[in-house]
Residue, then its C-alpha position, 0 to 999 in steps of 0.5 A: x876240153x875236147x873239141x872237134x877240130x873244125x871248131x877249133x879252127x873257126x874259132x882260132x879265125x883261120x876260115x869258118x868251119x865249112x872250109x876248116x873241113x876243106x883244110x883237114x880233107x886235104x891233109x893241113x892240119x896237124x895234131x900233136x905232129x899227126x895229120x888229122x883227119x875230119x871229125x877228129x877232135x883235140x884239146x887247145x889246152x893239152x895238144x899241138x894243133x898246127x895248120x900247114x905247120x903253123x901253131x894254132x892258138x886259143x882265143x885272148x890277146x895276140x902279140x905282134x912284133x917286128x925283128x931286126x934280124x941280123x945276119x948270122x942267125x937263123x930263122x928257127x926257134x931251135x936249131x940243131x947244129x947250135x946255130x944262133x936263132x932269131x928267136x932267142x933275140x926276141x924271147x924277152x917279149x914274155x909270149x911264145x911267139x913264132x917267125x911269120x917266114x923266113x930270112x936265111x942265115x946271111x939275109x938280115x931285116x924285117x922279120x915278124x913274129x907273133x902268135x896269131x895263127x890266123x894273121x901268120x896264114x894271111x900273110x903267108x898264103x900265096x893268094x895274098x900276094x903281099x908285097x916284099x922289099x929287099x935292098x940288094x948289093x949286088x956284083x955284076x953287070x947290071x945292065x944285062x942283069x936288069x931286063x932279066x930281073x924285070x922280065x918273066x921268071x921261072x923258079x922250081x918249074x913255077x912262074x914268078x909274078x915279074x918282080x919291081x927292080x930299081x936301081x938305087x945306087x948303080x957305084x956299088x949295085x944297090x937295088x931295091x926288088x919288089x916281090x909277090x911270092x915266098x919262094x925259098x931263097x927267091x932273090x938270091x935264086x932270081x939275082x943268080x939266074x940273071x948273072x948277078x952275086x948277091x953281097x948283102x941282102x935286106x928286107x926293108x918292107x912287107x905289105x905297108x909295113x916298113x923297117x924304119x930306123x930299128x937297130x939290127x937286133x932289135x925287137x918292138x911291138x906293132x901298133x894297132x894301126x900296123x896289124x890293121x895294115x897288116x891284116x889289110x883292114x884298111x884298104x878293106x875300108x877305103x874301098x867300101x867307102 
């Protein structure tokens, strides 16, 4: 049944329906690859609603997953030069799921998927700022590289909250970074600028969530208390108390 979208979006936990209006005056939702505009209305059912790319989904349970991607595939549920896709390694969990961000072709390791439209939003919006960590083997000289790194950065004309750089192993230039932003390629961009070849590039954390031991290519669920984490219910408590 047909619903106006502002409803749809309440309901789907994006934002109530004051500022679901707010996303269709400013161009963020899309119905069936049409930008839709205030007082449209659409079919959960029938049509594709996406905000700011990402697929709406109805009321009912949510699935929540953590990837090992590996390098070698790419970030996508398809892809058209016939790229292997990180999707298809997850594609027996039995829900159509989607990736929340990305990790480029030659990066590897934690990857989510899941169909919650409001939690992708969450973890993805800038505002958040959540937390990401990458182990980096680098080639270069670490000792002109690292001020930079720590210090400000400016990437696509933006500036880049200073990212946490530790040196982990100095034979063989594995670092760990810490960054607050998503931009396109940020760590292999950041480490180029300060003179630095990245060799091999991980994801081993985002927000309190972390890798652990999964086997590259391997696919688990999410426990109840990892997506509290993830949705930031838990430090939502701890400071009402």
């Amino acid at each position: 049944m047909e619903e106006r979208l502002q409803k749809l979006l309440s309901a789907g936990g994006i934002a109530s329906r004051r500022g679901a209006e707010a996303y269709l005056t400013a161009g963020r939702v899309s119905v069936n690859g049409h930008i839709a505009r205030l007082g449209d209305k659409a079919d959960p059912e029938r049509d594709e609603i996406r905000v700011d790319g990402v697929p709406l989904t109805s009321g009912g349970p949510r699935t929540y997953l953590m990837l090992n991607k590996p390098r070698g595939y790419v970030t996508t549920r398809s892809d058209e030069q016939g790229r292997r896709t990180a999707a298809e390694l997850v594609k027996d969990c039995g829900v159509r799921v989607w990736p929340v961000g990305r990790l480029d072709l030659n990066s590897e390791g934690l990857l989510l998927f899941t169909d919650d439209g409001a939690l992708t939003q969450r973890l993805l919006h800038p505002s958040h700022e959540v937390e990401k960590e990458y182990w980096v083997w680098v080639d270069g000289a670490l000792n002109r590289a690292l001020p930079l790194l720590r210090g400000p950065m400016v990437l696509d004309g933006v500036p880049l909250r200073p990212a946490e750089v530790k040196v982990l192993r100095e034979n063989g230039g594995l670092l760990s970074v810490t960054i607050h932003q998503g931009k396109k390629r940020q760590v292999r961009r950041m480490c180029a600028q300060a003179g630095l070849t990245v060799r091999r590039l991980r994801r081993v954390r985002e927000g309190e969530l972390e890798l652990g031991g999964l086997p590259p290519g391997r696919w688990r669920y999410l426990s109840g208390e990892e997506v509290r984490l993830l949705r930031g219910e838990e430090k939502k408590n701890l400071q009402e108390k």
